[in-house]
C-alpha positions in Angstrom: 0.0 0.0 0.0 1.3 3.6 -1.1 1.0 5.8 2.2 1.8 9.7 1.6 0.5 13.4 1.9 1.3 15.9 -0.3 2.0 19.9 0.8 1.7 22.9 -1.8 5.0 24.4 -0.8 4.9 28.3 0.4 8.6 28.9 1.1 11.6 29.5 -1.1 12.1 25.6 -1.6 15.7 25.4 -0.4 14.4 26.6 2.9 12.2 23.7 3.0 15.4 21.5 1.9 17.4 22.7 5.0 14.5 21.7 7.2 13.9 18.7 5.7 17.5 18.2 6.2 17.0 19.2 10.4 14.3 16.5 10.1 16.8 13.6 9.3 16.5 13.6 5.6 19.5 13.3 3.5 19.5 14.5 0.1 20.4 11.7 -2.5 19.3 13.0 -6.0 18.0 15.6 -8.1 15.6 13.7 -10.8 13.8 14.8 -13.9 10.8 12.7 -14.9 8.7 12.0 -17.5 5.3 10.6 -16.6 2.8 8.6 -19.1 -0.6 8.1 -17.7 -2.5 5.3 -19.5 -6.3 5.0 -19.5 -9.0 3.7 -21.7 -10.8 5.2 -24.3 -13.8 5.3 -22.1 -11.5 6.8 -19.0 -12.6 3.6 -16.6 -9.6 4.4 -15.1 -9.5 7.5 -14.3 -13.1 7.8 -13.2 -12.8 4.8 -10.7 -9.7 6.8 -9.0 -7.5 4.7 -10.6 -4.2 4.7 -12.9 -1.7 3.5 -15.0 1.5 5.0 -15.3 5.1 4.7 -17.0 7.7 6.9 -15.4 11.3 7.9 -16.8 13.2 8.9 -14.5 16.8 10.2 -14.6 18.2 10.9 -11.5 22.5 12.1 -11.7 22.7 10.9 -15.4 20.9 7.5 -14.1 17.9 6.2 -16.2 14.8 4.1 -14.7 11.5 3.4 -15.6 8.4 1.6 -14.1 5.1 0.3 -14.7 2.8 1.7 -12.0 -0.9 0.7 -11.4 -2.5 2.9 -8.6 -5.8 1.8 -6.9 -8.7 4.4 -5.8 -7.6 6.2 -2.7 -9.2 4.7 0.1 -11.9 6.5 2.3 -11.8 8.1 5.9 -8.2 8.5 5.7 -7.6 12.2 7.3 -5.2 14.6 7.3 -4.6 14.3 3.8 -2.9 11.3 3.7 -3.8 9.2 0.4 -3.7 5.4 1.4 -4.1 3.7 -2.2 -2.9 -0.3 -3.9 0.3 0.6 -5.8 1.8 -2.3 -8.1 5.0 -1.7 -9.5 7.3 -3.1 -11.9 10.8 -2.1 -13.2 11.4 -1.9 -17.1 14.9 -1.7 -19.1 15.0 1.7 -20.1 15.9 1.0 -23.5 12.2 -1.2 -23.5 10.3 2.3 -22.7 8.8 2.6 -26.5 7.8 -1.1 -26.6 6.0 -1.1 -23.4 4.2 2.2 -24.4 3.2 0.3 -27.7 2.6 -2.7 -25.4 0.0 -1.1 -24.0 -1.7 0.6 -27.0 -1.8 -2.4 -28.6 -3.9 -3.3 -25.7 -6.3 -0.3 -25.9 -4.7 1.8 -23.5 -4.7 5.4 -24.6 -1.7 7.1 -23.6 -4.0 10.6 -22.4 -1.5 12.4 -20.4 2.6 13.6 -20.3 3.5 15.2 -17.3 6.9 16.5 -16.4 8.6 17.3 -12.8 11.8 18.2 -11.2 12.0 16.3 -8.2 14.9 16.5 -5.2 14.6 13.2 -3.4 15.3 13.1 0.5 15.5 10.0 2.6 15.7 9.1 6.3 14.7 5.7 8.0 11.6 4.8 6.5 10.4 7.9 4.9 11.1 9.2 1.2 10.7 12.9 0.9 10.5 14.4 -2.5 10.3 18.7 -3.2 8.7 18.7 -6.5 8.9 21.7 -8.8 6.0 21.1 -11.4 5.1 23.4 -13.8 3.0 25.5 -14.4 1.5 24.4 -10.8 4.4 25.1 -8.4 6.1 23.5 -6.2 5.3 20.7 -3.9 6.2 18.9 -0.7 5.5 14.6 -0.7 6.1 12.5 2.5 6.2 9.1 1.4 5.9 6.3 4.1 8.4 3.6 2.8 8.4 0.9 6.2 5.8 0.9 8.1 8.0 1.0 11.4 8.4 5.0 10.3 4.7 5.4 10.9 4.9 7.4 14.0 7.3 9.7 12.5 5.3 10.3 9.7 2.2 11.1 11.8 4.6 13.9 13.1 6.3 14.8 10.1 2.3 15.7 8.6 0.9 17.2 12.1 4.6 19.5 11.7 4.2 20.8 8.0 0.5 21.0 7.8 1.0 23.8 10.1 3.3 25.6 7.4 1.2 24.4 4.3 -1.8 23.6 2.8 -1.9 19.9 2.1 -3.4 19.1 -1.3 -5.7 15.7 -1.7 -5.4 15.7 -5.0 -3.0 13.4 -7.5 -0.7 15.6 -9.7 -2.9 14.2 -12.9 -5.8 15.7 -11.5 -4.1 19.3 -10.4 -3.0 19.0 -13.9 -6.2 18.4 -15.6 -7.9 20.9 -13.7 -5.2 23.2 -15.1 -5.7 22.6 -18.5 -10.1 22.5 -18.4 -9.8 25.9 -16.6 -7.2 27.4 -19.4 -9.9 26.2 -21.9 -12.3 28.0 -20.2 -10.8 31.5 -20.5 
C-alpha cells in the first residue's frame, strides 16, 4: 500500500530542503521525470480513481523506468494522507517505447505527459520528495516507505500542515484541472 501526503509548498524551496534536512532527511538525488498516464478510451480508469502509469526517470545521469498501477484512494483517511494499492514493476529503459506500444496495442490510450523536477530526501523509512511542477508550483510529498516510520510520519504531517496547505489531489488531476480551466478562458 502507497502511504503519503502531499504539501503545496509556500517557502523559497531550499528553505524547505534545510529543514527537511534538520528532520533527518538526507538529500540523494536531483531527478527529472517524465510521466505517461494510460487510460482507456472510455476513462474507466480515471473515473474509478485509478491509474496507469510509466515513469522515466533520470536521477544524476541515471535512467529508470516503471510500470505503476494505482488503486482508488481509500476512504476516511484524514489529514490528507492518500492510502491507495500501488503495483510496480521495473522496465529496461531501453524497452520504454515497446512497453508504451505494449499497452496501446492493448487499448490503452496514452492521455497524459506530465513533467517534474524532483529533489529526493531519505531518512529511516520515509522518502521525501520537493517537487517543482510546472506550471503548478512547487510541492512537498512525504512518502511512508516501512511501516515502522509510521509514527514519524504522523509527526512529520501534524509539523508541515501547520506551514502548508496539504493538497488531496494526485498531480494528474491538479494538472487536468489546469488545462479545463485554461480552456475555459
Amino acid at each position: 500500500m502507497e502511504r503519503e501526503v502531499k504539501f503545496k509548498v509556500t517557502m523559497d524551496p531550499l528553505f524547505l530542503e534545510e529543514e527537511l534536512s534538520r528532520d533527518g532527511f538526507a538529500r540523494i538525488a536531483t531527478c527529472l521525470e517524465e510521466d505517461l498516464y494510460f487510460d482507456t478510451a472510455g476513462r474507466l480508469l480515471s473515473s474509478s480513481d485509478q491509474a496507469l502509469r510509466l515513469r522515466r526517470r533520470e536521477c544524476n545521469g541515471v535512467v529508470s523506468v516503471r510500470l505503476t498501477y494505482k488503486g482508488p484512494r481509500l476512504k476516511g483517511v484524514g489529514g490528507g494522507v492518500k492510502i491507495r494499492e500501488e503495483v510496480e514493476l521495473e522496465v529496461k529503459p531501453e524497452e520504454h517505447s515497446q512497453a508504451v506500444s505494449l499497452l496501446r496495442s492493448l487499448g490503452f490510450n496514452d492521455e497524459w505527459r506530465l513533467f517534474k523536477k524532483r529533489v529526493l530526501m531519505v531518512k529511516k523509512g520515509l522518502e521525501a520528495s520537493i517537487d517543482y511542477f510546472e506550471p503548478l508550483g512547487v510541492f512537498l510529498e512525504i512518502e511512508v516507505k516501512d511501516e515502522d516510520a509510521m509514527m514519524e510520519f504522523e509527526r512529520l504531517v501534524e509539523k508541515y500542515s501547520k506551514t502548508f496547505p496539504v493538497i488531496g489531489e494526485t498531480y494528474l488531476e491538479m494538472y487536468v484541472k489546469h488545462l479545463e480551466s485554461k480552456e475555459r478562458v
